[in-house]
C-alpha positions as CSV (number, residue, x, y, z in Angstrom):
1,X,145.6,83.3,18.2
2,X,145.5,79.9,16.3
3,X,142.5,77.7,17.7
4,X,144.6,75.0,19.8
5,X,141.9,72.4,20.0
6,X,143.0,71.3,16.2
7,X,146.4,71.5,16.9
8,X,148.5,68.4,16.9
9,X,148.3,66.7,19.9
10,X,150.7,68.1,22.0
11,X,150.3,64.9,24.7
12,X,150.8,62.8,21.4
13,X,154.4,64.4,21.0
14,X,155.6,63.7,24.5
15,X,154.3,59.6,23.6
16,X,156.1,59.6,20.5
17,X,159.0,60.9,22.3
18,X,158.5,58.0,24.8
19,X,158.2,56.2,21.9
20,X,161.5,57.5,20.6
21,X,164.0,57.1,23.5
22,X,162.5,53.4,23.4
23,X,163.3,52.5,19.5
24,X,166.3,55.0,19.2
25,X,168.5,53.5,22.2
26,X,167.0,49.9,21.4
27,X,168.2,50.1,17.8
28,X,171.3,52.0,18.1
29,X,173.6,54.3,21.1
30,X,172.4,57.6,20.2
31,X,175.2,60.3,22.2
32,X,173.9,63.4,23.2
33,X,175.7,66.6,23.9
34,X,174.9,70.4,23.9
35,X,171.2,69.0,24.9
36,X,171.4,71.8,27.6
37,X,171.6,74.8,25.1
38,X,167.8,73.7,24.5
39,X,165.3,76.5,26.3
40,X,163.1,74.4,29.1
41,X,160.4,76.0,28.3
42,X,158.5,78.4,25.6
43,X,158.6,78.0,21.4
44,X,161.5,76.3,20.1
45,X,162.2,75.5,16.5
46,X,164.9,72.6,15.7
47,X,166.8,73.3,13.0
48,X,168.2,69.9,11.8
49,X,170.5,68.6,9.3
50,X,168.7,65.7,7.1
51,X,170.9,62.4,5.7
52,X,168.7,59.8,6.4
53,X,165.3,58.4,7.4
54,X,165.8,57.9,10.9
55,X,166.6,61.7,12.0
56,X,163.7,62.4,12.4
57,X,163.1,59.8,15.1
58,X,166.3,60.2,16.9
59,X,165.9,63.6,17.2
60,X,162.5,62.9,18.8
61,X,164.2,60.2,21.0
62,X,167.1,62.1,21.9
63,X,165.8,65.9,22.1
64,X,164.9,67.0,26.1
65,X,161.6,68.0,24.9
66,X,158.9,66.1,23.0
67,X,158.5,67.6,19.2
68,X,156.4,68.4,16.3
69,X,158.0,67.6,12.7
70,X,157.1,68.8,10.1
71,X,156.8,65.7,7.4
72,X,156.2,65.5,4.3
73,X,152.8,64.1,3.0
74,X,153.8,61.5,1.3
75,X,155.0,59.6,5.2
76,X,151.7,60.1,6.2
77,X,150.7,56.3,4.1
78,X,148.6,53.2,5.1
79,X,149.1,52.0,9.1
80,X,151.9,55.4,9.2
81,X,149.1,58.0,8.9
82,X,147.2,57.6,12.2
83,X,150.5,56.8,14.1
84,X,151.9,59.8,12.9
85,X,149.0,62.1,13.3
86,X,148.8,60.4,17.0
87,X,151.6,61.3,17.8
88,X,151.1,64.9,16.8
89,X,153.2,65.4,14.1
90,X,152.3,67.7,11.1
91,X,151.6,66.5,7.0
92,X,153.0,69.2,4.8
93,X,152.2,68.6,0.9
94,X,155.2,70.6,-0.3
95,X,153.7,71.2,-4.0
96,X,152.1,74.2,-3.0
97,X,151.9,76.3,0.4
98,X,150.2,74.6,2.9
99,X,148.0,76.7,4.8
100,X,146.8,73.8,6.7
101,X,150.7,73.3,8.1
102,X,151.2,76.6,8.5
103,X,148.6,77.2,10.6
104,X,149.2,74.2,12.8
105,X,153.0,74.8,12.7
106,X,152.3,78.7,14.2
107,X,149.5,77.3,16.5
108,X,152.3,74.9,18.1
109,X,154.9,77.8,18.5
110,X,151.8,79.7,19.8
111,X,151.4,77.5,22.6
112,X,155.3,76.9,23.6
113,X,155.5,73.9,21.7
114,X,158.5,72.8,19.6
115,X,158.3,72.7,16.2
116,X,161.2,70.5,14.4
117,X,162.3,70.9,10.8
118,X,164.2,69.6,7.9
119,X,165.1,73.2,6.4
120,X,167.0,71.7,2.9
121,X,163.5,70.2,2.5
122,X,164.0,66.8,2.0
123,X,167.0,64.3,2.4
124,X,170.0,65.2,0.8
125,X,173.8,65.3,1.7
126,X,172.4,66.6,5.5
127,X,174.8,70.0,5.1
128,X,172.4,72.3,5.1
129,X,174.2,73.7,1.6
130,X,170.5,74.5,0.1
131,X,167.8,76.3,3.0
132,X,164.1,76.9,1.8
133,X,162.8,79.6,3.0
134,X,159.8,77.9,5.5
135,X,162.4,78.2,8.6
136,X,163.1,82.0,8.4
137,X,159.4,82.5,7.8
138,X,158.5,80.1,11.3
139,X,161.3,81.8,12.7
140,X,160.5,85.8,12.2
141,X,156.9,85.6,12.2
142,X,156.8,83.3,15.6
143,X,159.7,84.8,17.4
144,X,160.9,81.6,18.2
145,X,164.7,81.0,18.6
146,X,166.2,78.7,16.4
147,X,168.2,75.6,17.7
148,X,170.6,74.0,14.9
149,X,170.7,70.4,15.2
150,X,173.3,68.2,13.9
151,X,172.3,64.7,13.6
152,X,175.9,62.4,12.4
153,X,176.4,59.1,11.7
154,X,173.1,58.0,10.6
155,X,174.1,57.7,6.4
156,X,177.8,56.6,6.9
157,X,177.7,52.5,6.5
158,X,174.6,50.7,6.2
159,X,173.1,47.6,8.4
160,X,174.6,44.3,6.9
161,X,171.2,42.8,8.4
162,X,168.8,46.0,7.5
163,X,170.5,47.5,4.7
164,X,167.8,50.6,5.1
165,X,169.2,51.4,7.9
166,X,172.4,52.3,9.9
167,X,174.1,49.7,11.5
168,X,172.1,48.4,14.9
169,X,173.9,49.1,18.0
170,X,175.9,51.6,16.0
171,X,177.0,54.8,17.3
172,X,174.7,58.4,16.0
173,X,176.0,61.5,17.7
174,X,173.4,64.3,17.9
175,X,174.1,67.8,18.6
176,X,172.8,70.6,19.9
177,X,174.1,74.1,19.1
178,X,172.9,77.7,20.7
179,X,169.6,78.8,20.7
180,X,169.9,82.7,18.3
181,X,167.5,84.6,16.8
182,X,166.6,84.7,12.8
183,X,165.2,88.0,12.7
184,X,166.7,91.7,12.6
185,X,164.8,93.1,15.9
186,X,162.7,95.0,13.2
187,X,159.6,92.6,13.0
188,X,160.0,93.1,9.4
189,X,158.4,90.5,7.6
190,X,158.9,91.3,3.8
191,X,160.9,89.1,1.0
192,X,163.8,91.0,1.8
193,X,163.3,90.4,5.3
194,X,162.9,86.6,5.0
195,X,165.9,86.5,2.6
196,X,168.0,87.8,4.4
197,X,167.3,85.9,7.8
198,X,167.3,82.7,5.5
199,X,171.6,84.3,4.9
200,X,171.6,84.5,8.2
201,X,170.6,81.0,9.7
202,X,172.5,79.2,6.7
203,X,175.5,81.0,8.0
204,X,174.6,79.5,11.6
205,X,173.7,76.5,10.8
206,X,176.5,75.8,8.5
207,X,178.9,77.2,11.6
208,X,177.5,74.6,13.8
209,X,177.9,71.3,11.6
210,X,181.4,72.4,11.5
211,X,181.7,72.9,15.2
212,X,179.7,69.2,15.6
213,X,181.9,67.3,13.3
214,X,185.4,69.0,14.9
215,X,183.6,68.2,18.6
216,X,182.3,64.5,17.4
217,X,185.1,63.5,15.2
218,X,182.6,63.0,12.1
């Protein structure tokens, strides 16, 4: 069992989800649907397609639980570093394997917590064409169900007054697919194993952004 008192602050998630429903319907009109497939309770990992800065924080201001992403290090800069870490999300240095994450990352499925991750890695066309393996590894060794995420919208036209960012009171749909399970039923936990639950989640994922766009008209 993963020592909990240096986990990431689990009452710091449920602020920066606070914090989230704040900026996110502020800034923009975030639509929800399928937020009901999310198990109330117990270890959840979100699964979630990555086009732009902001999914991150409209996940975390649209999701029905508070959560932990996973980010990479290089957020974690000046003012951002003790925000983030307050509001218990997880530095990752993603040149090398990050025992340090790892361990927190576990520790928070451990305690029922919800971990969230970017599983292409890092922003990209958000089509989950390219999975690293971290997510099957979470996934099998934790037990956790997966949740695929599709967040659409946020990359299609930029502000005219914040060209960073989408455009303000613009419309991002997020959706949430079916909670499934990454691993065999085996408990295997070798290369093979891992590859071929990464297969297996692509294929799931994938199947859901389809399903999202044909639902959202995206």
């Amino acid at each position: 069992m993963t020592d909990s008192g240096q986990l990431p602050s689990a009452d710091g998630a449920a602020v920066g989800r606070r914090i989230g429903i704040g900026l996110m319907n502020g800034l923009w009109r975030p639509r929800v649907l399928g937020a009901w497939r999310v198990p109330a309770a117990g270890p959840v990992i979100f699964a979630v397609n990555h086009s732009h800065n902001i999914d991150g924080p409209m996940l975390m201001g649209t999701a029905p639980r508070p959560v932990h992403f996973l980010i990479k290090k290089e957020a974690f800069a000046g003012p951002l570093d003790p925000f983030l870490r307050g509001i218990g999300q997880v530095k990752v240095d993603r040149t090398s394997t990050d025992r340090t994450a790892v361990t927190h990352a576990l520790g928070i499925l451990e305690r029922g917590g919800v971990l969230g991750i970017f599983p292409e890695g890092t922003r990209g066309e958000g089509d989950f064409a390219s999975l690293r393996a971290g997510l099957a590894y979470f996934a099998v060794r934790s037990g956790a169900p997966i949740v695929p995420v599709a967040v659409l919208g946020s990359a299609e036209r930029s502000s005219r007054v914040i060209p960073a960012l989408p455009p303000l009171r613009g419309r991002v749909d997020v959706v949430f697919g079916d909670a499934f399970q990454a691993g065999d039923s085996s408990g295997r936990r070798t290369r093979k194993a891992l590859d071929e639950a990464t297969v297996r989640i692509q294929e799931r994922l994938t199947a859901h952004l389809t399903d999202a766009r044909r639902l959202t008209g995206r």
